[in-house]
N, C-alpha and C positions, 0 to 999 in steps of 0.2 A: 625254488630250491634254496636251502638255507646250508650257509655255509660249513662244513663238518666242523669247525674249531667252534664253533656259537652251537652246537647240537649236545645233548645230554653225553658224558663221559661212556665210553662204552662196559668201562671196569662196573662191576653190580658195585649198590652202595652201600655204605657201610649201614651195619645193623639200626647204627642213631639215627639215621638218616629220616626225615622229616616226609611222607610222601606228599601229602598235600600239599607241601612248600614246592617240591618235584613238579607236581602238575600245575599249579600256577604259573611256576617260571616255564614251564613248556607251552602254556597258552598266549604267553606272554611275548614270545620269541617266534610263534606262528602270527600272531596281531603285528609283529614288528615287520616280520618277512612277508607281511603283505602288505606293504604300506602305510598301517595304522590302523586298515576297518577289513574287517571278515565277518561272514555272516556265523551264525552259530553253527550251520549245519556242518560247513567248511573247516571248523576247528575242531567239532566230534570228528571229521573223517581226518586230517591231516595230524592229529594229535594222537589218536587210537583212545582215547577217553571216552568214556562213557557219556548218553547226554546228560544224566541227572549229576553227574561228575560235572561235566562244562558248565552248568546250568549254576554251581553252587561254588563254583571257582571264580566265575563272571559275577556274582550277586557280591562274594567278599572282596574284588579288586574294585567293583563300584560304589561300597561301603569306604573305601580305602580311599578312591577318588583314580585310583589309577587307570578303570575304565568307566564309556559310559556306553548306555544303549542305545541307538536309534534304528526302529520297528527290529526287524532282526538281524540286525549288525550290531557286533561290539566294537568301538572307538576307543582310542588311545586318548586318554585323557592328558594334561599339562602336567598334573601333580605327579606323574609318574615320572617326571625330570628329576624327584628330589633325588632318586635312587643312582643317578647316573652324578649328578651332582654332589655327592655325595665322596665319589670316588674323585672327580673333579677336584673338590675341594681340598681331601685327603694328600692329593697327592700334591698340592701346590704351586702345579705347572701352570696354569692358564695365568694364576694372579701374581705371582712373582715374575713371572717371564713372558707375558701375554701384552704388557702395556709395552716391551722393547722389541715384540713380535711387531706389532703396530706401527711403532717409530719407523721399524727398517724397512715396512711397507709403501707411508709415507714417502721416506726418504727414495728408494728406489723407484715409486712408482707400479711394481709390481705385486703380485700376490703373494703371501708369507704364511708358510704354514707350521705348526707344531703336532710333530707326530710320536706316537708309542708304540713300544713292539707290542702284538699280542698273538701271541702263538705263531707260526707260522705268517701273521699278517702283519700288517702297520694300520693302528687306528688313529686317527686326527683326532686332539683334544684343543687345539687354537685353530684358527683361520683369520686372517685379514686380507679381504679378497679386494679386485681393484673393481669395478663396477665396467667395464667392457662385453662387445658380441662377443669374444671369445675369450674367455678367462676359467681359473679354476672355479669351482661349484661342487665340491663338497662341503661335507657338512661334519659340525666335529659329532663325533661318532662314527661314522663311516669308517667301514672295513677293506682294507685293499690286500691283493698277494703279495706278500714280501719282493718276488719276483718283479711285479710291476709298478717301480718307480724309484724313485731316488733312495729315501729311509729305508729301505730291505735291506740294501746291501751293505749298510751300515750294524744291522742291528743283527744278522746271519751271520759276521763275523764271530759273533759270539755263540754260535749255535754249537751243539754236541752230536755227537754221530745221532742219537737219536732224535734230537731236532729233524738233522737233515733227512731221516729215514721216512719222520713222519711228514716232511715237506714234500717228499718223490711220492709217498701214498696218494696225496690229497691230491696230485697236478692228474694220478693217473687216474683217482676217481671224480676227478673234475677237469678234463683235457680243457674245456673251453671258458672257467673262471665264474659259471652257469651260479654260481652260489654267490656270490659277491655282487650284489646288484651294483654298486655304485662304480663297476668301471666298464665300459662297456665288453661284451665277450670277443673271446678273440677266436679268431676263425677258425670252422672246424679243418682246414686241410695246414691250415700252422699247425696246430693243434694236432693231429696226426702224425707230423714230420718233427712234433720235438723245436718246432723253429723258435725266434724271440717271441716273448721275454724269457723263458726259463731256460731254454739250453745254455745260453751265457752267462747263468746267474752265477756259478760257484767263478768262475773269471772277472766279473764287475767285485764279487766278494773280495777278491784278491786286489783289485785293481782300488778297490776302494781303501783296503785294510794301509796299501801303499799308500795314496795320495794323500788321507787323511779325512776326506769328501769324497762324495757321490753321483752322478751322474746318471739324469733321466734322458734320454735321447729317442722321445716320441716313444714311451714305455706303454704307457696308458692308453695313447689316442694319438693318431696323426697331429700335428702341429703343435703338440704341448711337449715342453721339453724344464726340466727342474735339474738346480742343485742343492743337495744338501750337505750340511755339517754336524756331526756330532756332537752333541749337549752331555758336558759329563758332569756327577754329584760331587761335593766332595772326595769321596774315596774312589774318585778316579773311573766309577763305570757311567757308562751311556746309558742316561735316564728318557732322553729323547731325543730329536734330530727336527731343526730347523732347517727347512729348504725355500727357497725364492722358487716362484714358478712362474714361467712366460712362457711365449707364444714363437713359433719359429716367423711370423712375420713383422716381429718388433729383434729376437734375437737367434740364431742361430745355434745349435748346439754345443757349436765350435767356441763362439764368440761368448757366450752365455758366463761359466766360469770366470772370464775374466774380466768380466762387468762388474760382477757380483760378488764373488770371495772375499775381496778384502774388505769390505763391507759387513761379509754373512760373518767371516770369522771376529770382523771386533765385537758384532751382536754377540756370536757365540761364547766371546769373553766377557763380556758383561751380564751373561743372561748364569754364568757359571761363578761370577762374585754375589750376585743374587740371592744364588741357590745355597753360598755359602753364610749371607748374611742373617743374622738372628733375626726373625719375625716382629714387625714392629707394626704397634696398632691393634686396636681389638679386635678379636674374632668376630669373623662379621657372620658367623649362623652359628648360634649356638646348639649343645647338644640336647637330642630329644629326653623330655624328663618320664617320672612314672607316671605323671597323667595320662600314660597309656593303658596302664592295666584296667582305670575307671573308665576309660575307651571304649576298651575290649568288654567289660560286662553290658556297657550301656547298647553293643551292637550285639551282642548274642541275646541278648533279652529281646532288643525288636526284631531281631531278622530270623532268629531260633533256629534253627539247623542247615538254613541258606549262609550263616555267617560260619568261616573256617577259622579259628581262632589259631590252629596251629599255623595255618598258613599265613593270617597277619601278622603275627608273632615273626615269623621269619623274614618276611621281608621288612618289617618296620627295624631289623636288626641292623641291614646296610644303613637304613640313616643314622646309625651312631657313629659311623666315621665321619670325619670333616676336618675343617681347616683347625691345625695343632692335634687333632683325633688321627692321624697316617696311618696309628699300629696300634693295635688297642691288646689288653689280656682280654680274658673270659669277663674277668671281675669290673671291667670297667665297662664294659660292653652292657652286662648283666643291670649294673647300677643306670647306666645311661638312657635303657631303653623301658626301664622299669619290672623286668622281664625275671622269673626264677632263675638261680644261676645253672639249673638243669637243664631247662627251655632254652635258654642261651645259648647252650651247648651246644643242644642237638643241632638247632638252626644253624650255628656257627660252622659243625660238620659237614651239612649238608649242605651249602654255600661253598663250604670249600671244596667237596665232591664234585660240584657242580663247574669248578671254574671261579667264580664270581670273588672267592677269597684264597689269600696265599697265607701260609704259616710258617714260621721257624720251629712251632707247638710250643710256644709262651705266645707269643702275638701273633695277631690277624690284621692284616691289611688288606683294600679291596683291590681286584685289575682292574687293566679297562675292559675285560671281557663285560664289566657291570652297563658300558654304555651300547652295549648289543639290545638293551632294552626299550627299543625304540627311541631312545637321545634322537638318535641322525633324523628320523622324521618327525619331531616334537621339537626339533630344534630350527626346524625349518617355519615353524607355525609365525602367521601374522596377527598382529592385535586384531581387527575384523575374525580370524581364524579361532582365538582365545574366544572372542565375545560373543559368537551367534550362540553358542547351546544357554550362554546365560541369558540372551537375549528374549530364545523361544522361553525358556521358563519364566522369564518376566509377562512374553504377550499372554502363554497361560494361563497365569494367577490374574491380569488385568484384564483382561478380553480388549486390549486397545493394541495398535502398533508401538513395536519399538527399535530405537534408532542409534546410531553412533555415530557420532560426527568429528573431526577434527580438525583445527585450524589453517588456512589456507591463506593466507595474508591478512586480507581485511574480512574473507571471508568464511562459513564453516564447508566442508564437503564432508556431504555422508559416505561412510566407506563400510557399512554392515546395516542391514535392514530384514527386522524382520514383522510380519506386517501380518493382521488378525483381519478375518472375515467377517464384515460387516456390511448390510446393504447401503451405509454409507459411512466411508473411510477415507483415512488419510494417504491419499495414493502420490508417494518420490519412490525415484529410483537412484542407486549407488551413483555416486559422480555428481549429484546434482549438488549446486554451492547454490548459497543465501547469506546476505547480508549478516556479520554475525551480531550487529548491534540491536537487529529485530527479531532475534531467536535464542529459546530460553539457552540451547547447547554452546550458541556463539557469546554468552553473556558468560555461563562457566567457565568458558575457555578462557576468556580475558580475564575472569574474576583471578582466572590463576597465574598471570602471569607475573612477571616480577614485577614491583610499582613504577620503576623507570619506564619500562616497557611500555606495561599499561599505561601511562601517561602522555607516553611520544605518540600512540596507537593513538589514544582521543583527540590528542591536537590535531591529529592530520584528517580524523574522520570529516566527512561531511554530509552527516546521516541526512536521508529522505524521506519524507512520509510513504509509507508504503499503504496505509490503514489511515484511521481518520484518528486509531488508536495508538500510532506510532509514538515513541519517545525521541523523538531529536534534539531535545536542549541538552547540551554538551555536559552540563551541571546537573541534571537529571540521570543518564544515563553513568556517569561518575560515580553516581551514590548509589544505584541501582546494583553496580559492579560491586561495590565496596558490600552493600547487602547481600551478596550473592556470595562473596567470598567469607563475608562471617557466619551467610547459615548454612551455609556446602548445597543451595541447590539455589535456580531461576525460574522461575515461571512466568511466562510472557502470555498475555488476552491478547487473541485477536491484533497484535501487532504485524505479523506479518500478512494474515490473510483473515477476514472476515471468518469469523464462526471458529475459528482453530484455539484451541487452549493445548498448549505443551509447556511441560513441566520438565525438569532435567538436572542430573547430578554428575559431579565431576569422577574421573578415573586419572589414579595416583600410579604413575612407575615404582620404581625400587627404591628411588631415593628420592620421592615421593611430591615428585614433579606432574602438573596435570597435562597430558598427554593425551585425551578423550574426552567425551561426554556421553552420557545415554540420556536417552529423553522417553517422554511417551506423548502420544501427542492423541489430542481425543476433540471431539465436539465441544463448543462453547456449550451449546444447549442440555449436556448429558449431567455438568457436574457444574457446581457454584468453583470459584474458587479454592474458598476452605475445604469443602467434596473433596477436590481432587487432590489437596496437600493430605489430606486424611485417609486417603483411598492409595493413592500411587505413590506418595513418596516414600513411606517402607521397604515396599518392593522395591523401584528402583534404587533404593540404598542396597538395599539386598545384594541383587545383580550387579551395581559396581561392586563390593566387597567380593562378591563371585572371581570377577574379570580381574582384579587386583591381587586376590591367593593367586590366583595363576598368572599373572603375571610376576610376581615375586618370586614364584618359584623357577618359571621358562627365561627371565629376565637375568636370571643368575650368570650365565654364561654366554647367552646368546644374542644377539642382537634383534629385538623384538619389531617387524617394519610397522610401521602404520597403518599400509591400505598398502 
């Protein structure tokens, strides 16, 4: 069940109103409310769309990169972060306020989140969680009820009779929170009875409007208990709300508050001299240019009536906000996305129909209703998670296995494998370490790392002939690295195992640190050498450039794990 505030407006839309923009964002909002992957037959019945509809909605979001297919499931692609990132960016909040989120994590010890109103709810646009069996675990995008948790009662104070009218609808046409996956439901005979969280809500409003702060006491889930403080802009209104979250077996409900407040509040004063300071530093993602419109011909020409141009057109519109972009006219929107100032329009309209954009009618700025767009499960993705679909498309073009490894002290561990059928192949399984001084992945790894590093690493190694072909002179393996790092790949013969030739290229973070490697790893007998620098290393350049757009784009906001 998908949450009524994330569901199409029920008002009919205006005349401008773009449909096919309509039906995308509704397929897109069923892929999210089901974790990321639905089959197609699943989104013709839960959508009411037509199949040759889905069929041609699925083909332009995977042109776009925001889905992909596998057999008959559609998947939530990485690149569909830009759209959520977008509003991220715009609004400021993670990167002005996001590094003193962090601090007062550290500092306390506890988990520290950044939250925003959105409709009726509270969505998480920071998190800095503490690595504990019992700790917070959301995700930023995540949607909670105003009612269940600390920031509601914060941000309700500001609510209008119609607010509230439309808050008592939703509880009665959702008694047990059934639409909000990310908190668990609360029971149907509370639920019944009116009992906590919502019968106290409009008295915690009050209770909060007093003290200044918030107060979660087991809202969400037995043992979790949070306080928050209001984040206000400049001119005085609450832009967000930072809460401390713990656990009632480290602090009590009671005891909590005054652990924490005068702590949360001098964040809360530094995070509101922040918000007031002028922006310093270049924009760190620029805005999209008109190389969209030569885009848009070059994909309607190959894809021919499977491509929707009105519907890319509309969503490549949110990426024109961003950081210094908050609130854009028509005209800048127009120029930024390369788009007619009519097209603009429409899209603009029907975005803001939708939720996804707010207006004064000179400016549009995005909500966070935009991170309803699968953010929260895309946000959760691990580098292994980013890299297998690039992986399969690598073992396809090569007919060999391919692999990702990353560095582990002295050693590589593979943490993504994906592996081609051959009646004889290179058979590792995920977890498995190897020496990295005898393989091409653990040679990138070092080729990348800083020169002190990589220098302390070779004194201390004490490599061992694993092959008759191994490299162990300290001064050999030196230069080998130093080669490795000026041609951006390694290729190791038969060093670590008779007959094995693997080749391998490195994978770049955001600030363009090597953090992986993919390899391919083939028979000595099948390819020479030169063969196999001429055969595989395209490809594998490929597929890292794959793993690295997506990661530049998932890496934006979120912390991307390893394995």
């Amino acid at each position: 069940m998908t949450h009524p505030a994330a569901t199409a407006p029920s008002a009919p839309p205006p005349p401008e109103a773009v449909g096919p923009l309509m039906r995308s964002l509704s397929v897109l909002r069923e892929l999210a409310a089901g974790g990321g992957r639905r089959s197609v037959g699943d989104l013709v019945r839960d959508t009411g769309l037509a199949r040759s509809t889905v069929d041609r909605v699925l083909s332009t979001l995977t042109r776009l990169g925001y889905v992909r297919t596998e057999g008959r499931d559609a998947v939530l692609a990485p690149r569909l972060l830009e759209l959520g990132n977008a509003y991220l960016a715009a609004s400021e909040l993670p990167d002005r306020l996001g590094p003193l989120a962090d601090r007062l994590a550290d500092e306390l010890d506890e988990s520290v989140s950044l939250a925003v109103p959105d409709g009726d709810g509270v969505r998480f646009v920071h998190q800095a969680t503490r690595r504990r069996a019992m700790s917070l675990a959301f995700r930023i995008g995540d949607l909670l009820p105003a009612e269940r948790g600390a920031p509601g009662a914060l941000f309700a104070d500001g609510w209008d009779e119609a607010d509230w009218q439309r808050w008592r609808a939703r509880r009665a046409a959702d008694p047990t929170d059934a639409g909000f996956p990310a908190v668990p439901p609360r029971r149907a005979e509370d639920a019944a009875d009116g009992a906590a969280p919502g019968a106290d809500f409009v008295a915690r409003v009050a209770a909060a409007r007093t003290a200044g702060w918030s107060l979660d006491d087991q809202l969400i889930e037995p043992g979790l208990v949070a306080v928050a403080v209001p984040v206000q802009d400049p001119e005085g209104r609450p832009v967000c709300a930072l809460s401390v979250v713990s656990h009632t077996s480290r602090l009590s409900a009671d005891a909590l508050p005054g652990a924490v407040l005068p702590r949360l509040r001098e964040t809360v004063s530094a995070m509101e001299d922040a918000l007031r300071a002028p922006r310093k530093g270049p924009v760190p993602d620029a805005a999209p240019g008109p190389s969209h419109a030569t885009w848009m011909r070059a994909s309607k020409h190959e894809l021919g009536p499977e491509f929707v141009e009105s519907m890319a057109r509309g969503l490549i519109t949110l990426t024109a906000f961003g950081t210094g972009r908050a609130a854009l006219p028509l005209t800048a929107v127009a120029e930024a996305t390369g788009l007619a100032r009519a097209t603009a329009r429409r899209a603009l309209i029907t975005l803001e129909h939708l939720g996804y954009l707010a207006t004064d009618g000179k400016l549009f700025r995005p909500t966070p209703k935009v991170l309803e767009l699968g953010f929260a499960h895309l946000s959760g993705l691990t580098l292994p998670d980013i890299a297998r679909p690039h992986l399969a498309s690598l073992v396809e073009r090569v007919h060999d296995s391919a692999s990702m490894a990353v560095l582990s002290g002295d050693d590589i561990q593979y943490v993504a494998r994906v592996p081609t059928v051959r009646i004889m192949s290179v058979n590792i399984t995920l977890g498995t370490r190897f020496p990295a001084y005898a393989t091409s992945m653990g040679r990138v790894l070092l080729a990348g790392l800083p020169p002190a590093e990589r220098s302390a690493r070779l004194a201390r190694l004490r490599p061992e002939p694993l092959t008759r072909h191994t490299v162990t002179d300290p001064e050999r393996l030196r230069a080998l690295l130093e080669e490795a790092r000026s041609a951006g790949y390694a290729l190791v013969d038969e060093e670590l195992e008779e007959g094995l030739r693997s080749l391998a290229v490195p994978v770049h973070d955001r600030t363009g640190r090597v953090v992986a490697a993919v390899n391919v790893s083939t028979h000595a007998a099948r390819r020479s050498p030169d063969e196999a620098r001429e055969a595989l290393l395209p490809a594998l350049r490929t597929a890292a450039a794959g793993i690295e757009a997506d990661l530049w784009v998932a890496g934006r906001y979120t912390r991307i794990p390893v394995q």
